[in-house]
Every structure is written in C-alpha cells, then in structure tokens.
C-alpha positions in Angstrom: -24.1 -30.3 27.4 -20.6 -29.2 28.7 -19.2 -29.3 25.2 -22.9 -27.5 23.5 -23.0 -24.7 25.9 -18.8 -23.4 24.9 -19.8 -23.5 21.4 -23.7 -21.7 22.0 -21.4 -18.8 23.7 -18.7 -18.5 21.4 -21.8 -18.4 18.7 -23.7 -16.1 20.7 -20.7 -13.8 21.2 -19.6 -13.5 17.5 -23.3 -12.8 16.3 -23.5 -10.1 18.6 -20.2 -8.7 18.2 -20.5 -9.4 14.3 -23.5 -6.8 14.2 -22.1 -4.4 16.8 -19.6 -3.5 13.8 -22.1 -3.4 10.9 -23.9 -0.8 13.2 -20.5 1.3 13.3 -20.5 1.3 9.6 -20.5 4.5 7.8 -24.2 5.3 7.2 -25.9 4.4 3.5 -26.4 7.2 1.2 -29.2 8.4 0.7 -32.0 6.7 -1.0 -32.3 5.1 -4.7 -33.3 8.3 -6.3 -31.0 10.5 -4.5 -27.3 11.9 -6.0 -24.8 9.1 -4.8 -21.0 10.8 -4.5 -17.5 8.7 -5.7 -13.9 9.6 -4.9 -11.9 8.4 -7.8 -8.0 8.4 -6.6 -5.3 8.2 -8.6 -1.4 7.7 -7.3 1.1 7.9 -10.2 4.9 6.9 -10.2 7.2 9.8 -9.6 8.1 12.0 -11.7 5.3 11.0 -14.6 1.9 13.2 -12.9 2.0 15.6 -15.6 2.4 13.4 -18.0 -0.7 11.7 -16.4 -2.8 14.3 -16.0 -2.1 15.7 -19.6 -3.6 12.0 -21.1 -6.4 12.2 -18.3 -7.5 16.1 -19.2 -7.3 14.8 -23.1 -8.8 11.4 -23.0 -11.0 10.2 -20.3 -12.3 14.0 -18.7 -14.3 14.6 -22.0 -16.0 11.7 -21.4 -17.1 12.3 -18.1 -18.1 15.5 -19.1 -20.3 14.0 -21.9 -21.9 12.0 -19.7 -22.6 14.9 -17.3 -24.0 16.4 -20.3 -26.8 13.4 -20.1 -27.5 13.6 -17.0 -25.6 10.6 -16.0 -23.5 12.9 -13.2 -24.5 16.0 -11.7 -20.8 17.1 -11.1 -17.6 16.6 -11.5 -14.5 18.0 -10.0 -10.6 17.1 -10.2 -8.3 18.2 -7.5 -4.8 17.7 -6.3 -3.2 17.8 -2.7 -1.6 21.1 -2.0 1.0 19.4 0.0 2.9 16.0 0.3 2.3 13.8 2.5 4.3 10.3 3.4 4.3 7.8 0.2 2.2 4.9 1.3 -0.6 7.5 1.8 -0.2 9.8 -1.3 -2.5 10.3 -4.1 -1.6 12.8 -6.9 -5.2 13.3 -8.3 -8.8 13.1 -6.8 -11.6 12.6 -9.6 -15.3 13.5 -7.0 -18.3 12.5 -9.4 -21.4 13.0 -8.1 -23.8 11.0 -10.1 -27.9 11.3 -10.2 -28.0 8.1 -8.4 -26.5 5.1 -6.9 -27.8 2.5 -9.8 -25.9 5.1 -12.6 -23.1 4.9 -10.1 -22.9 1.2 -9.9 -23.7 0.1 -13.0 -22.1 -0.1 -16.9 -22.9 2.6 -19.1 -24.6 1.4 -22.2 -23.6 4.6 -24.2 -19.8 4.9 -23.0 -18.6 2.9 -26.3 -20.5 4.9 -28.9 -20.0 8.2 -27.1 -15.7 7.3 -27.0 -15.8 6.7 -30.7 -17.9 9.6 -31.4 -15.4 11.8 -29.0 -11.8 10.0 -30.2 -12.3 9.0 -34.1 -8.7 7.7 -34.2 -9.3 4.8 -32.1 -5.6 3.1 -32.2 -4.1 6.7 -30.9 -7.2 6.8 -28.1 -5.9 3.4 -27.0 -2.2 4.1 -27.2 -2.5 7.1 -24.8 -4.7 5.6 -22.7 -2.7 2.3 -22.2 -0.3 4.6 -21.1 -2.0 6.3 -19.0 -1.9 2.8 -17.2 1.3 2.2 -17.6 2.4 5.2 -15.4 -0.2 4.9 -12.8 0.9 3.2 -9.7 -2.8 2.6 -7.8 -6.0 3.3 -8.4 -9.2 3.2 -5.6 -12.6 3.8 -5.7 -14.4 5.4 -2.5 -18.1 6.4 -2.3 -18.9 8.8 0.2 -21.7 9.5 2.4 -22.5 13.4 3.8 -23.5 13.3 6.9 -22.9 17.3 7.6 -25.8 17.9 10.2 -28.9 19.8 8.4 
C-alpha cells in the first residue's frame, strides 16, 4: 500500500492538472454550420517579399477568390505589418480566410485541380512560379481563430 498510494496521487494529480489546462484552452468556434476563420502567415527571406507577393497576387489569390466565388469562403483579406518587429517573430504577409464552415476549412477541396487548370492553362509556367514561390519562403503557419469579442 505504501508503494500504490505515491503512484494513486501522482495519477490523481496529473489528471486533474491535465484538464485544468484543456479548460484554459482558447474556446471552440462556433458550431459545425457557423463561418470558421484561418490566419495564413507567411515569413519570406529578405529581400525576396515583393517578389513573393507578385507570384502570390498572380497564382494562388485567384484561386482563393474562385473559391469564394462558390461559396467555399465568405472572405478573404491579405495584409502586411506596418512596422518591423524582431526576426524570430516577423511575418511579411497575413492571408485571413473566413470560410462557410469548419468542415470546408479542414478538409481537401475536390474542385481545386480542375478550377487551377481552368484558371493557369500553361501548367509547367503555373508550377515553375509557384515552386518558387517556395523557394523564397522561409515559414509558413496556419492559425484558426476564435472571436470571442463580447456580444
């Protein structure tokens, strides 16, 4: 019993200090039918964010804009810090899509690969610019977000 009641408290303990911090979690969006918001950031290597943003404005923002145009995302909106701030915290570009829900959000968009050949005909150049794109980008992160602005 010495030996049990250690490890029942240690268990006990963790458990309860395990869901104390899920309960200090940011609160779930809202339900399965209501718009579920994205932060897209971007952080490119110095010196190359035009460049960047030029590839981004030509081959991946019509996209998002045809699928707004189905309904898949009520909004989108691209913005840029005004200022600098210190490197291991900068982003160059912010990409905020607001889709109709959290399942269009999360999943794979059946009609993406027919809608970038109907939108870029010349495939290999589509490619080329966006593996560039790539190249030149230093990180990328995804963060959805919850409003929680009081009513």
């Amino acid at each position: 019993m010495r030996r049990v009641l250690p490890l029942l408290l240690f268990i006990a303990f963790a458990f309860a200090s395990s869901a104390h911090l899920i309960a200090q979690g940011a609160p779930p969006q809202g339900g399965a039918d209501q718009p579920y918001t994205v932060e897209y950031y971007y952080k490119v290597q110095w010196g190359h964010q035009q460049e960047f943003l030029d590839l981004f404005l030509k081959n991946h923002y019509p996209l998002l804009k045809k699928m707004q145009s189905t309904g898949r995302m009520l909004a989108v909106k691209i913005e840029t810090p005004a200022y600098h701030t210190t490197e291991d915290g900068r982003w160059d570009y912010r990409v905020t899509i607001t889709f109709k829900n959290s399942t269009l959000a999360t999943t794979a968009n059946p009609d993406e690969e027919a809608a970038i050949k109907q939108l870029w005909p010349d495939q290999d150049r589509y490619k080329k610019e966006e593996q560039r794109r790539f190249e030149i980008l230093l990180s990328h992160w995804d963060l959805p977000v919850t409003n929680i602005t009081p009513k």
